[in-house]
Backbone bond lengths (Angstrom), bond angles and torsions (degrees), N, CA, C in turn:
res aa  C-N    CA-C-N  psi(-1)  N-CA   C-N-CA  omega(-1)  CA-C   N-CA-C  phi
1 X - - - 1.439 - - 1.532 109.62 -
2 X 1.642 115.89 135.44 1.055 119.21 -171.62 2.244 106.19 -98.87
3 X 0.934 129.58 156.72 1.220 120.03 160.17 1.343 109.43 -127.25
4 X 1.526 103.81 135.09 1.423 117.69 172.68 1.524 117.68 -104.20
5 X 1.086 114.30 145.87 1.975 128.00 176.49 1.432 90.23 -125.07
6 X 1.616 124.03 145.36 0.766 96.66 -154.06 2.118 71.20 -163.39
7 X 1.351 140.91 98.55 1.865 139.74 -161.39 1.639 97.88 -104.28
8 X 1.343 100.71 108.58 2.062 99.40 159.83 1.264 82.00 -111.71
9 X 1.698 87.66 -168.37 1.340 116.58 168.46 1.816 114.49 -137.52
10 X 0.929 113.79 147.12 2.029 118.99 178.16 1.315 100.39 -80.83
11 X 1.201 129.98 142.30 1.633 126.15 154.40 1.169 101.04 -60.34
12 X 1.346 99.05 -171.37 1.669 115.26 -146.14 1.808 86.03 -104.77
13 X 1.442 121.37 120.38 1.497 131.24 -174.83 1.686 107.77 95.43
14 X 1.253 122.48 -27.45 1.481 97.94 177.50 1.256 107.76 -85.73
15 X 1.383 150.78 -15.02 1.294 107.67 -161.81 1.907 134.35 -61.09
16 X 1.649 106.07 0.98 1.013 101.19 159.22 1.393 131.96 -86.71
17 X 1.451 136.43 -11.33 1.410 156.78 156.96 1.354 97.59 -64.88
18 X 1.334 135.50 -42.61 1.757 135.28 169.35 1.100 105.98 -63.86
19 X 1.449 126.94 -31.44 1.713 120.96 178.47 1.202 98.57 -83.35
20 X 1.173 136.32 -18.29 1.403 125.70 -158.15 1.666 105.56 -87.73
21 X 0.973 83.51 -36.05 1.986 90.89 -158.66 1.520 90.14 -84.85
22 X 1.476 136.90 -43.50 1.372 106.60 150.96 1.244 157.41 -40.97
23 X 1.215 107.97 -28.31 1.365 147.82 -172.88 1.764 93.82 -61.93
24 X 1.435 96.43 -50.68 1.814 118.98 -156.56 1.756 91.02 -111.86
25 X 1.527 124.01 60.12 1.414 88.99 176.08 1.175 113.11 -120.79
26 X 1.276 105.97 161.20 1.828 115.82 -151.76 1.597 107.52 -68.11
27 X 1.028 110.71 133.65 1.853 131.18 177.50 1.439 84.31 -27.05
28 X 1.343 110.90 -89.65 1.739 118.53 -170.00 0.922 130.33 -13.13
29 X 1.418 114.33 -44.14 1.794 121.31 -171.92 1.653 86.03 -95.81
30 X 1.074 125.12 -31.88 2.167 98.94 174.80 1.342 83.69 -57.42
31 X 1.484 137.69 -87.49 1.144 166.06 -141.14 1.925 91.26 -30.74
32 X 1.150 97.71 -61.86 1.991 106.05 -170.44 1.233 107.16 -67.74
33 X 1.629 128.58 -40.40 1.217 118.60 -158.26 1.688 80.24 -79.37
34 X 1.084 135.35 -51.15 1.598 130.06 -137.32 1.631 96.52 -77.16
35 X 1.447 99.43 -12.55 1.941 98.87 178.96 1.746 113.14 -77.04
36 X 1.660 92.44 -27.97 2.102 112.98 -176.88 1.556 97.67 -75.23
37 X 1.036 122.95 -13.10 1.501 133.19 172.65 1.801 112.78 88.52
38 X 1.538 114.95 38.05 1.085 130.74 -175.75 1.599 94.65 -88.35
39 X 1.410 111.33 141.09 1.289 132.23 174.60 1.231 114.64 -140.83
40 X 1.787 119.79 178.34 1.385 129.45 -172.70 1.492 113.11 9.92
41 X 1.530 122.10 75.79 1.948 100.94 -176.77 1.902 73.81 -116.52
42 X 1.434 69.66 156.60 2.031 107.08 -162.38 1.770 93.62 -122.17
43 X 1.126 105.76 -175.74 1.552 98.71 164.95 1.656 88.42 168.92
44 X 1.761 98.03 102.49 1.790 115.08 -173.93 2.015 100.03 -80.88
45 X 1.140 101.72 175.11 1.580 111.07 170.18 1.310 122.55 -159.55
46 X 1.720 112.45 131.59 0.944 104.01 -152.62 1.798 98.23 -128.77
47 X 1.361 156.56 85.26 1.116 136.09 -109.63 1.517 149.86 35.53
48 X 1.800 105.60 -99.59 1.733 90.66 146.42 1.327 99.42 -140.73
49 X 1.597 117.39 57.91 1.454 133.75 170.95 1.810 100.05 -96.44
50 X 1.302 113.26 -167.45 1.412 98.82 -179.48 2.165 93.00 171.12
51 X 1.325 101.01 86.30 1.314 85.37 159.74 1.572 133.85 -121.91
52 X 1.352 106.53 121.80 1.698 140.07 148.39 1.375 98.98 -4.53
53 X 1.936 122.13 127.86 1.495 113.61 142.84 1.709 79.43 -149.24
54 X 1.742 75.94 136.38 2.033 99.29 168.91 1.497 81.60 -143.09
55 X 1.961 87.01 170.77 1.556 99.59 169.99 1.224 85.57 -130.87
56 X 1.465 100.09 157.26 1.681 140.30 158.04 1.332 113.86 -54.20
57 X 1.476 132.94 122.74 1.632 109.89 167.86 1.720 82.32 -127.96
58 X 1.050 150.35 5.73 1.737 124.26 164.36 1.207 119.57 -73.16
59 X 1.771 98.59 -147.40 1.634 103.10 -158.12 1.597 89.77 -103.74
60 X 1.807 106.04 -48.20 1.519 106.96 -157.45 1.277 98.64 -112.02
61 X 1.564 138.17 122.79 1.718 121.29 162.24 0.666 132.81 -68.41
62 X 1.558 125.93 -36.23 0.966 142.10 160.52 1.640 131.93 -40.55
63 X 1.479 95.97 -58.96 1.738 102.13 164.21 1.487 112.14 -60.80
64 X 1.483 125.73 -62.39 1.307 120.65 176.42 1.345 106.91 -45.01
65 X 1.597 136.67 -67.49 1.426 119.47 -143.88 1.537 97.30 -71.26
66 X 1.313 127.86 -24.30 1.857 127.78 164.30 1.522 116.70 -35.59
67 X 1.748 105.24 -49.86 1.104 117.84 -140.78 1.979 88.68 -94.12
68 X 1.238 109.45 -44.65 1.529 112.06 147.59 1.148 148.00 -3.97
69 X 1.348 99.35 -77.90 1.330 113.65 166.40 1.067 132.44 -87.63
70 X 1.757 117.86 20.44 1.903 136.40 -164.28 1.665 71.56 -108.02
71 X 1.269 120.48 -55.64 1.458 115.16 -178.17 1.795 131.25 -25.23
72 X 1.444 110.40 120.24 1.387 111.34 -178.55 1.613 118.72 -55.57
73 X 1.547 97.60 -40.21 1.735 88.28 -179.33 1.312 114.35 -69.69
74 X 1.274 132.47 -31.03 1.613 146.66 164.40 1.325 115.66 -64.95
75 X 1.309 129.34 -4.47 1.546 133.62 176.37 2.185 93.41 -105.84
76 X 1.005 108.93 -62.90 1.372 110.26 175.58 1.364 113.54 -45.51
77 X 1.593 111.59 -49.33 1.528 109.53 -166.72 1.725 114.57 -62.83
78 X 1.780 95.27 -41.62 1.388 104.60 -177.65 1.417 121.64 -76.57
79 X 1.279 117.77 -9.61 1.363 141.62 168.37 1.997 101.81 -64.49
80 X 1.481 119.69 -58.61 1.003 110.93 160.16 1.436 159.78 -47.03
81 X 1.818 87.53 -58.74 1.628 103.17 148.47 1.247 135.81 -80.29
82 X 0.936 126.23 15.12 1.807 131.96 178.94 1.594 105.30 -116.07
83 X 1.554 121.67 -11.57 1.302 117.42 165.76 1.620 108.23 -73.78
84 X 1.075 100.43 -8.16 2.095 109.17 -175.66 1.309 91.33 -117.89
85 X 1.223 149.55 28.39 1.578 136.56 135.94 1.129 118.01 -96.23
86 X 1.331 115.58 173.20 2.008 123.97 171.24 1.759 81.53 -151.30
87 X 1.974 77.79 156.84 1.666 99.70 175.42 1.579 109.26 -47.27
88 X 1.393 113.58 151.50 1.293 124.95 172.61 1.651 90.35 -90.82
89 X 1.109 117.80 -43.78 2.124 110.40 167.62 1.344 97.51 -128.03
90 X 1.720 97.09 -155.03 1.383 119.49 173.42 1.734 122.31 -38.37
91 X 1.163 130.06 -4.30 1.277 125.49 -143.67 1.362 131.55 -170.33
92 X 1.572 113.55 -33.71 1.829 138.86 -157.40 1.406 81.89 -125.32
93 X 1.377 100.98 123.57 1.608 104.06 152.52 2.050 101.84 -87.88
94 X 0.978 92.52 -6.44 1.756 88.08 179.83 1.738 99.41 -146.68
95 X 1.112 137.25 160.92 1.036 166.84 -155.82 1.621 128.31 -150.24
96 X 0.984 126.03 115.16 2.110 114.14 -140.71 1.895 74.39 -120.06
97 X 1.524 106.99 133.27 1.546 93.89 -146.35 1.862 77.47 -104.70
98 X 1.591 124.19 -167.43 0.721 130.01 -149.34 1.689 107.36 -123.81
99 X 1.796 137.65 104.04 1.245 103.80 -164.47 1.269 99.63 -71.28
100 X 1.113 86.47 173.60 2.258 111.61 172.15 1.388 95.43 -129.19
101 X 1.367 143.35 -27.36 1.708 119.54 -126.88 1.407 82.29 174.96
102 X 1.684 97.38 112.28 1.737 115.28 146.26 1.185 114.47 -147.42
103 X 1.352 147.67 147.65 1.272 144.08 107.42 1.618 121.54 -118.72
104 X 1.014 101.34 -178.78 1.562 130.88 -164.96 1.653 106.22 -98.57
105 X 1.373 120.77 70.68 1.459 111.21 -166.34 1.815 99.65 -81.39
């Protein structure tokens, strides 16, 4: 199992339209991500920061998260929610953060 961290940010007024559409999210996109072998994803908030944790359960991430995001419900969904993000800097609307620190207490 892989774990991902994963820092955007909301523009300034959506983060309640970002809660919302989670709140409400379409069968399909559980349905696609859980086929790419995405599991447990969380998504904390901390002003209008916002960081992402899922785990990995396949073989390849690389191939899956490709094969993922070719996906219609994952092109629509992100089409939605990424009109309610801004860069976390110059460049990344997201930033795939780096672990340091796990165990299993």
């Amino acid at each position: 199992m892989k774990r991902i961290g994963t820092l955007t940010k909301v523009k300034d007024g959506m983060m309640d339209a970002y809660k919302k559409i989670h709140d409400e999210i379409w069968d399909d996109v559980v349905e696609a991500s859980h086929s790419c072998g995405t599991r447990n994803f969380t998504i904390f908030s901390i002003g209008d920061y916002l960081f992402s944790y899922c785990e990995y359960v396949g073989e390849d991430y690389e191939a899956d998260m490709k094969r993922k995001a070719e996906l219609e419900a994952i092109k629509k969904w992100k089409e939605a929610t990424g009109a309610m993000l801004t860069p976390v800097d110059d460049e990344q609307a997201a930033i795939i953060l780096k672990e340091i620190f796990h165990h299993d207490f």
